[in-house]
Structure formats: C-alpha cells, structure tokens
C-alpha positions in Angstrom: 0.0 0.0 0.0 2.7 2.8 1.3 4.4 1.8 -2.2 1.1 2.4 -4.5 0.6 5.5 -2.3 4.2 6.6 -3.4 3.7 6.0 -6.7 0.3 7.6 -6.8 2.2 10.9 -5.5 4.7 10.8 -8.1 2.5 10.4 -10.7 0.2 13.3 -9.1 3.4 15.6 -9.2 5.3 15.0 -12.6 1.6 15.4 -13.9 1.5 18.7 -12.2 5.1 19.7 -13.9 4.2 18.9 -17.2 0.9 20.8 -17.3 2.8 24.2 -16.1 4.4 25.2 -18.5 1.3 25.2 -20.4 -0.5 26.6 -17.9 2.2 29.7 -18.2 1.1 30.1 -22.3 -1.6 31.7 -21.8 -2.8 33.6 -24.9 -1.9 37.1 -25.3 -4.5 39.9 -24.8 -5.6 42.0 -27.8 -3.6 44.4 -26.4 -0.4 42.4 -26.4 -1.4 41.1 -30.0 -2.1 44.7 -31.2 1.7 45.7 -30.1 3.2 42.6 -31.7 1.5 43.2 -34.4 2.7 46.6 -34.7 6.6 46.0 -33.9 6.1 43.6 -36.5 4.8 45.9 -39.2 7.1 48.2 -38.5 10.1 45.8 -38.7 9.1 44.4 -41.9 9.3 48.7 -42.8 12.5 48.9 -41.9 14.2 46.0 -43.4 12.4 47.1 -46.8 13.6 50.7 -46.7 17.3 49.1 -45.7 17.0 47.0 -48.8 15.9 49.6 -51.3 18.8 52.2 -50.3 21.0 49.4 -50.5 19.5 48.6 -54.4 19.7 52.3 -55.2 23.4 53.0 -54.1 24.6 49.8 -55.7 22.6 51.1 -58.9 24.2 54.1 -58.8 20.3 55.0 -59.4 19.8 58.9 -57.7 18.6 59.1 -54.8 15.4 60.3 -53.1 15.8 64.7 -51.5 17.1 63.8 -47.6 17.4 59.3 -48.5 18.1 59.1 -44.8 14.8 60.6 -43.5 12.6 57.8 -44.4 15.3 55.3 -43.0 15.7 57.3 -39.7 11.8 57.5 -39.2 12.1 53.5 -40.2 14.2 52.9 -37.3 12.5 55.7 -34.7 9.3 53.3 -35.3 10.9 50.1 -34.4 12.5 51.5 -31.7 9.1 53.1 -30.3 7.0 50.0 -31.3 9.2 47.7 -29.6 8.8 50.0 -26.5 5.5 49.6 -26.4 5.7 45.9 -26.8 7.3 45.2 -24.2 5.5 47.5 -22.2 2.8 45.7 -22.5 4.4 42.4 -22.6 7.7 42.6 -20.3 8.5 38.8 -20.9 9.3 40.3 -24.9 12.5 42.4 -22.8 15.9 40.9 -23.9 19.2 40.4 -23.4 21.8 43.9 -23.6 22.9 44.6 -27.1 26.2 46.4 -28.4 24.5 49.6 -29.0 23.7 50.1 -25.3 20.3 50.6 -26.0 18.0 50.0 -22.6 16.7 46.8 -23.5 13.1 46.8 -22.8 13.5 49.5 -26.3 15.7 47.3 -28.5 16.0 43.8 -29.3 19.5 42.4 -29.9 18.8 40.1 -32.4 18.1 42.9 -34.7 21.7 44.5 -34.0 23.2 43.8 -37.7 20.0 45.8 -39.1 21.1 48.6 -37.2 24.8 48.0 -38.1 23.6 48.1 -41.8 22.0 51.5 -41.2 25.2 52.9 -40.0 26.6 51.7 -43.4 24.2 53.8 -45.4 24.9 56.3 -43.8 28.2 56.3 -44.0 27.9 56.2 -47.9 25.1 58.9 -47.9 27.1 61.5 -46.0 30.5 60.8 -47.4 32.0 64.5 -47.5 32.1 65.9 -51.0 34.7 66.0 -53.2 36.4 69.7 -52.3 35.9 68.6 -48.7 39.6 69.9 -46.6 40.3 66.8 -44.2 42.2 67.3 -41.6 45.3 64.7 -40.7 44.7 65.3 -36.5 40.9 66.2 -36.2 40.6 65.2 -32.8 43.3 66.7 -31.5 42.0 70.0 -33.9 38.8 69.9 -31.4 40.5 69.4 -28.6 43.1 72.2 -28.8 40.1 75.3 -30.5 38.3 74.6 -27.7 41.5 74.8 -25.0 42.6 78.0 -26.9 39.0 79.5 -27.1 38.3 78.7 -23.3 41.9 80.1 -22.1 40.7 83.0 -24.4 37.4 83.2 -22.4 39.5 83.4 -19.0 39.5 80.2 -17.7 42.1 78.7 -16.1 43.7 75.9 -17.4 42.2 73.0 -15.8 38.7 74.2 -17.0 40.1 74.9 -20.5 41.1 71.0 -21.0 37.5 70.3 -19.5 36.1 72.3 -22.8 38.4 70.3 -25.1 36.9 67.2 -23.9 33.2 68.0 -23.4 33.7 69.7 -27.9 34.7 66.0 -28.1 31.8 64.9 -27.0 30.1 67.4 -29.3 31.9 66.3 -32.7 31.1 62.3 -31.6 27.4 63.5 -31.2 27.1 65.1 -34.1 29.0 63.0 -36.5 30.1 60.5 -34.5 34.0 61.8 -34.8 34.0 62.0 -38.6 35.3 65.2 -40.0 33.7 67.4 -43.2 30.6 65.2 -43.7 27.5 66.1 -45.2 23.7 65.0 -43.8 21.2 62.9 -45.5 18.4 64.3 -43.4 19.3 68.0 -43.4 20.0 70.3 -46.6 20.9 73.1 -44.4 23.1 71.2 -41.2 27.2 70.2 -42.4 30.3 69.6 -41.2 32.2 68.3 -39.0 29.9 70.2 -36.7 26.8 70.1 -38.5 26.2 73.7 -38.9 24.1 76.1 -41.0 25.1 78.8 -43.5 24.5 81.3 -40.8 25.7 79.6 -37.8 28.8 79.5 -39.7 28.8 83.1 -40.4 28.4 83.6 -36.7 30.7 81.7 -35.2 33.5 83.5 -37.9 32.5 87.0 -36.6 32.7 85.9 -33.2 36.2 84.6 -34.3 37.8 87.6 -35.2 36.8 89.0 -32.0 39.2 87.1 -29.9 42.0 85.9 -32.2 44.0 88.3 -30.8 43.6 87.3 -27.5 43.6 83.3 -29.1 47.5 84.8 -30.7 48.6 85.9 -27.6 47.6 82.9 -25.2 49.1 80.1 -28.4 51.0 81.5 -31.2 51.5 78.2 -32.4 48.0 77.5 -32.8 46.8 80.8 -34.8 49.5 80.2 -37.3 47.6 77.0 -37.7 44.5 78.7 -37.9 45.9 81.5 -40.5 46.9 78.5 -43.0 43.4 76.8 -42.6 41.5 80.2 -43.3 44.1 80.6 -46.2 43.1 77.4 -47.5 39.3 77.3 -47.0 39.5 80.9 -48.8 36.4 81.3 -51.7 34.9 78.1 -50.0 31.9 76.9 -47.9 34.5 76.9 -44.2 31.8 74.0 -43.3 33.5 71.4 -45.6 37.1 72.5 -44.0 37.6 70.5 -40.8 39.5 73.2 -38.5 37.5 76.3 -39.9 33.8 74.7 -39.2 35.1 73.6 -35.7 36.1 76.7 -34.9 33.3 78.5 -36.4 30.6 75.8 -34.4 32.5 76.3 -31.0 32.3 80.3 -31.3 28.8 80.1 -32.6 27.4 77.9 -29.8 29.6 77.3 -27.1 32.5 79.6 -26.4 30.3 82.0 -24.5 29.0 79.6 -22.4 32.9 77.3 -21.3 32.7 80.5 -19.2 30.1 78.4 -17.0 31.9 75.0 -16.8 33.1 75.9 -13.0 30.0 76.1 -12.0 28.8 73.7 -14.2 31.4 70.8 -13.3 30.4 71.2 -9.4 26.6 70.9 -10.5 27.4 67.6 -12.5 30.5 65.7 -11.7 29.8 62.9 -14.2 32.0 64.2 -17.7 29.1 62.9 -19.6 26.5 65.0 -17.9 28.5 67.9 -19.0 28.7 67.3 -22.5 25.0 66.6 -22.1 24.2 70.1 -21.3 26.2 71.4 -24.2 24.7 69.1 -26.4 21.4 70.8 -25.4 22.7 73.9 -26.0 23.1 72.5 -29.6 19.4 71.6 -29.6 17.5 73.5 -27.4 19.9 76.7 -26.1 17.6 79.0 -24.7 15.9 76.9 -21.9 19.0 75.4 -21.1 20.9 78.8 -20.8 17.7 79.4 -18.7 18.0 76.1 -16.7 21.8 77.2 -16.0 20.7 80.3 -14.5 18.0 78.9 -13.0 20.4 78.0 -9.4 18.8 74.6 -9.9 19.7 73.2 -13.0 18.3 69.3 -12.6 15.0 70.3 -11.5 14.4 73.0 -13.7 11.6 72.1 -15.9 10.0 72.6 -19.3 7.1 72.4 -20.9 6.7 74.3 -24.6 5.6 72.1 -27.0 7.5 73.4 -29.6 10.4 72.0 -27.1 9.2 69.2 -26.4 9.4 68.8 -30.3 12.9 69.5 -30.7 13.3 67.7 -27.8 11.7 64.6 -29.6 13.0 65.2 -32.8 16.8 64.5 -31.4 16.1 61.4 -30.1 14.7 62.5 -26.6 11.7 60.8 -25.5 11.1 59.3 -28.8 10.5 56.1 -28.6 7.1 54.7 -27.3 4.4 56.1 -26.5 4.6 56.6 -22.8 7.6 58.9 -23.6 6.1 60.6 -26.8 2.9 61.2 -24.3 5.4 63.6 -22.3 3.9 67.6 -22.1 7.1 68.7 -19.7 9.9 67.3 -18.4 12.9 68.4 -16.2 16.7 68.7 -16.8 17.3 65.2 -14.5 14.3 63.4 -16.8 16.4 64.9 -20.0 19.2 63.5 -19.2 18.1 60.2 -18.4 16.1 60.1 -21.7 19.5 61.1 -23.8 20.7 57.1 -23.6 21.4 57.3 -27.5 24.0 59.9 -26.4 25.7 58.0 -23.9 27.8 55.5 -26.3 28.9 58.6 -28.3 29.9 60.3 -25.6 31.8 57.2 -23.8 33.6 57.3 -27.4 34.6 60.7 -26.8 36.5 60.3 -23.5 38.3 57.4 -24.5 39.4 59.4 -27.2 40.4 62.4 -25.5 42.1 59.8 -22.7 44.3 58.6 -25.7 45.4 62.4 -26.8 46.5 63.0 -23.2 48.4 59.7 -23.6 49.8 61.0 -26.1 
C-alpha cells in the first residue's frame, strides 16, 4: 500500500510539472497582439527601406531629397514599437545589445540591421569631393576649444574640461568623422553640422578674440591662418579646423565660461557634454535652466520644445515617452541614452590624446 501510495504521489506531481508550462502560455490579450503586431509591421518597414537604399546605391540609381529621413523615421518606429511591446508584454525584454540601448526598447537580435543603417549612412554623407580633411581632427577639437576657453579666462584645468566636453560634441554630431554632409538636413554640415549662418556667426565671433587666441598660443593661430588661407572662396563648413572653430564660437564659447559652476553641479563628464549638447538643440531653456540656481529640477514644458526635444532622439521612442507635455533637466538627461555611447567614445578618445 505505502508503495502504491508513493507511486500515486509521483504520478500526481510529474503530472503537475508537465501541465505548467502550459498553464504559463496563456494567450496574449488583444492588447499584447495589437503591439506585436505593430513591432512587426514596423520591422518588416524597416528591413524594406534598408534594402531599397542598399539597391539604389549599388545602382548608382539617384537618390530620393534627404534618402536618410525615411530610414531614420524607419528605425525611430521600431525602436518606439518595440517599446510599447514590451511594455505591455515585459516577458518580450531581452538580453543587452552592443548599442547600449536599454533593453526593454531594443531587441539584440536585430543589431546587424542597425549596423547596416550605419553603413548607409556612411555612404550617404560621405563628405564631397572639395571637402579639406584634416590629418589630426581630434586633436583640432581638442586644442580650438582649450585656446578658445583660455581666451574666455578660464584657467587651465577648466580649459582641458572644454576640449573634452567639444569631443563629445563632434562624436554627437557625426560621430568623430570630420567634413561630412547629412542625409536628413540640406541646411546642417560639417564636421559640426552647422548652418550657413551659424557659420557666419561663429567666424564674426572669431575675429573677435583671435588676438587674444594669438597671444595665449601662437603656435596654434599660425595654424589657424593657414586653414582660413586654405578654406578661402569656399563653404569653411566642408574645411575640418574652420567649421570647428566657427561651431565652437557660434554655440559654445560664451557659455565654457560656466563650466566651473557647471562641473560642481554635475560631476559625471558625460552629464557635461549633455548640457552642451542641449545647447546645440535647445539653447535658450538650457541657458535658462543654468541660471536657474537649480539646474536638474528646472523644468520645461513648450511644445514646440518638447518637439525639438523629440526630434533629437529624446523621449522618442514609445508612447509613454512621446505622451510627455514637460519634463525636467534630471528626466532629460536620463532620456539622452542614445548619447551616452557617443559620448563614452569621446572620452576614451580624449584619454588617448593625453596619452599621447
């Protein structure tokens, strides 16, 4: 009997294991199937637009006004559609992916689809022909924006803080390549993606302190008179040194004046070159947040902000984030995760010139 009894247990028990793991399958909810439906949809999107750039450039066929717009919107809805997957279906979050993409937005087994995006756009923004390269251009960065922040008044320790937060500005615009053009943008190019007239700018500002640039490093204004020579009767973007110098003045070189303050406020480097990255996309609330006396809580709340906000990759993706009507400088800078590779890039980079 207490061996039947035993046996009948057993039986009871493995019978109990088996059927769990179909117990667990439950089917999804509309909801879920509505999201996988949609991540799927706009996979399928993406692959085809990948594909048909592909076909055109090995064509040689023209392509499309801006032939990286529909491929960035491609990606900014898989992205957002896998978000709201796995929102609604956390078991869908995966495993960390090269990109350093949060997860529960990405799925790693698409990483080579990404990769291929890169490679378009490599080919789409090649610089043009006339393009002025320059043999050192991140040591060019670097020492315009020691130079221009020593010009400024700041002491040295703060200057070599500016040469590695415009680092973090030429990997986050271009991810470090010099004198490219932009396959979303007929206005934005460079090595610092700027327009006609933030060019202009930043030259007027220029001539304002080369003077004080010549007397601080003679060495580098001779440098700077060569480049200027040779960019003469051209577009200064599509010179390396000139549109660096030009961006930094235009943007930036007013404002290295705060990086005291702004280093004891944010101790992590790549919270600074988040605030200056801002500046690139939305300066005037960030100049306000700075003054503010409270720079992480400081919050905003236009729109047309928002927008910009949006349109550069912050809160983007999904619709939780896209639902945003404010946000504050902490939530900004938890929401610029796209930036954080580029900017990890940048530092090691800059630790290498040191090196050197």
């Amino acid at each position: 009997m207490g061996s039947r009894r035993l046996a009948t247990a057993a039986l009871a028990a493995a019978a109990l294991f088996v059927a769990a793991p179909v117990h667990a399958q439950r089917a999804p909810s509309p909801q879920q199937s509505e999201a996988l439906a949609t991540y799927e949809r706009a996979l399928g999107d993406f692959k085809s637009i990948l594909a048909e750039r592909r076909r055109q450039i090995e064509a040689k066929q023209p392509l499309p006004n801006l032939p990286g717009q529909a491929l960035y919107l491609a990606r900014v809805a898989v992205i957002s559609s896998y978000k709201d997957l796995t929102d609604v279906m956390p078991s869908r979050i995966g495993r960390p992916n090269k990109f350093e993409i949060p997860p529960a937005y990405f799925d790693a087994d698409i990483e080579p689809l990404v990769e291929e995006y890169g490679k378009l756009f490599d080919i789409m923004e090649a610089p043009p022909a006339g393009a002025q390269n320059s043999p050192t251009p991140f040591k060019d960065v670097v020492d315009l924006a020691v130079a221009i922040a020593r010009a400024k008044g700041l002491a040295p320790e703060h200057a070599e803080m500016a040469g590695r937060i415009s680092l973090g500005l030429f990997f986050a615009e271009t991810n470090g390549k010099q004198n490219v053009r932009n396959a979303r943008s007929n206005t934005y190019m460079g090595s610092f993606q700027t327009g006609p007239s933030e060019d202009r700018n930043g030259r007027r500002k220029w001539e304002k302190i080369k003077g004080d640039v010549a007397a601080i490093d003679p060495h580098l204004s001779a440098r700077d008179d060569k480049e200027e020579a040779r960019a003469r009767g051209t577009d200064q973007r599509f010179n390396h040194w000139t549109n660096v110098r030009n961006g930094l003045m235009n943007a930036h070189a007013d404002l290295f004046r705060e990086i005291p303050g702004i280093v004891k406020t944010l101790p992590d480097p790549i919270d600074q070159m988040k605030v200056f990255q801002l500046i690139q996309i939305v300066p005037t609330p960030t100049r306000s947040a700075l003054k503010s006396g409270d720079l992480l809580n400081y919050r905003v709340s236009s729109p047309t902000i928002m927008r910009y906000l949006r349109n550069n990759s912050i809160f983007a993706f999904g619709q939780a984030d896209r639902a945003r009507t404010s946000a504050s400088y902490r939530e900004i800078f938890g929401a610029m995760w796209l930036f954080n590779r580029k900017f990890e890039k940048a530092m090691a980079k800059h630790a290498e010139l040191k090196r050197r």
